[in-house]
matplotlib code that plots the C-alpha trace (Angstrom):
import matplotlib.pyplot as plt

x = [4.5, 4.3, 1.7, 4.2, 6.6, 4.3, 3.0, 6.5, 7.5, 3.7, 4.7, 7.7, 5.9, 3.7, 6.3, 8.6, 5.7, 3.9, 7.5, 7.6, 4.1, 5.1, 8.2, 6.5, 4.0, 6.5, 8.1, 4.6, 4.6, 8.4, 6.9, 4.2, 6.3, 8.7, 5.6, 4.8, 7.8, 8.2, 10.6, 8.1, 11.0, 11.8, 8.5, 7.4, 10.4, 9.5, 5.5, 6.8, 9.3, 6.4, 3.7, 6.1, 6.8, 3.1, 2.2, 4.9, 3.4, -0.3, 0.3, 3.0, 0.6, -2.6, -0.5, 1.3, -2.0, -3.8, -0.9, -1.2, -4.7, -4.7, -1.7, -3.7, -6.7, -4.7, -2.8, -5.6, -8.0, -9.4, -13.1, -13.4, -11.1, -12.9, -16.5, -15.1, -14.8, -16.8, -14.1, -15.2, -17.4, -14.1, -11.6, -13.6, -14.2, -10.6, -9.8, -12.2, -10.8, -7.2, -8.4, -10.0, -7.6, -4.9, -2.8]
y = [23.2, 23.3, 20.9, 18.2, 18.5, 17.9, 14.8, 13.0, 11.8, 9.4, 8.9, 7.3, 5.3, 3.9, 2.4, 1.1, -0.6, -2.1, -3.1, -5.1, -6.1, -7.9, -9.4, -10.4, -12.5, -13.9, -14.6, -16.9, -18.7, -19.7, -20.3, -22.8, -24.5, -25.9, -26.6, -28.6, -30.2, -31.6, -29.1, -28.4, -26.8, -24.1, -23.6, -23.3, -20.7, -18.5, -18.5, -17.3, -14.7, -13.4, -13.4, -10.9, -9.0, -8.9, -7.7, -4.9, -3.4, -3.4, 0.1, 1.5, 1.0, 2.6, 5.1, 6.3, 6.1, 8.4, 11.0, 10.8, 11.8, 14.4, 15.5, 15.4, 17.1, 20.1, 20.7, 20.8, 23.0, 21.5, 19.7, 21.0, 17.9, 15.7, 16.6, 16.8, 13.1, 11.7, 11.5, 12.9, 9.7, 7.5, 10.0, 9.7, 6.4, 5.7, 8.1, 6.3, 2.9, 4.3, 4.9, 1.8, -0.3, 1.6, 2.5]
z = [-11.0, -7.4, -6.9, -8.9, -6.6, -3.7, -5.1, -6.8, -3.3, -3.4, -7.1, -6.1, -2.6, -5.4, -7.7, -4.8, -3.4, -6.5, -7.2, -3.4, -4.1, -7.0, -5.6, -2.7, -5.1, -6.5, -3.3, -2.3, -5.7, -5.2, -1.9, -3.1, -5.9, -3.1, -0.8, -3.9, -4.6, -1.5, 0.6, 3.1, 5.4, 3.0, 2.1, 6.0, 6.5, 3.1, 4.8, 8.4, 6.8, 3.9, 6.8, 8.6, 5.7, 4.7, 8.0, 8.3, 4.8, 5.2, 7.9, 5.5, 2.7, 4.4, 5.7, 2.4, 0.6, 3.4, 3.4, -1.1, -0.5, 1.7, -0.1, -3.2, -1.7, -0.5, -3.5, -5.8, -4.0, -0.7, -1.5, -4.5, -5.8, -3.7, -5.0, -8.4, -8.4, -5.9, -3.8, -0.4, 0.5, 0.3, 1.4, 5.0, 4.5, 4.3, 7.3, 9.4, 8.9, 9.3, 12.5, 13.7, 12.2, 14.2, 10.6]

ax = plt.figure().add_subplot(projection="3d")
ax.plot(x, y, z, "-o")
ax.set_aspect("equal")
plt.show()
């Protein structure tokens, strides 16, 4: 029962941001219906204010998914949940580029 409680926090990381994901698409097709209809000023404010929002998420995304792994990794038994799914090839994978992309 432990382990659930470790992990509910990234449960809950992953519904708020599949939940901004989704309004953040809807957000750009809202976006391109008034690029469409003509309002090209609204349109050009919604791109500068989802291109800031966009770029604010990409680090908060990489760096809630790399804490949900490690999380994961630790509270199911170290490597042995990693080679039980093939997982330790994109575990380091995702730690290296964590790293070079500065998340």
């Amino acid at each position: 029962h432990f382990q659930r409680w470790r992990l509910f926090p990234y449960l809950a990381s992953a519904y708020v941001l599949a939940w901004l994901a989704e309004t953040i698409f809807t957000d750009l097709v809202e976006c391109r219906i008034r690029q469409l209809a003509g309002d090209t000023d609204a349109a050009t404010e919604m791109v500068k204010e989802l291109h800031a929002i966009s770029c604010a998420i990409k680090p908060l995304t990489g760096w809630t998914a790399r804490d949900a792994i490690q999380e994961c990794r630790e509270a199911c038994g170290g490597h042995g949940y990693l080679a039980g799914f093939g997982g330790e090839i994109r575990w380091f994978g995702l730690f290296q580029r964590s790293l070079v992309n500065g998340l």
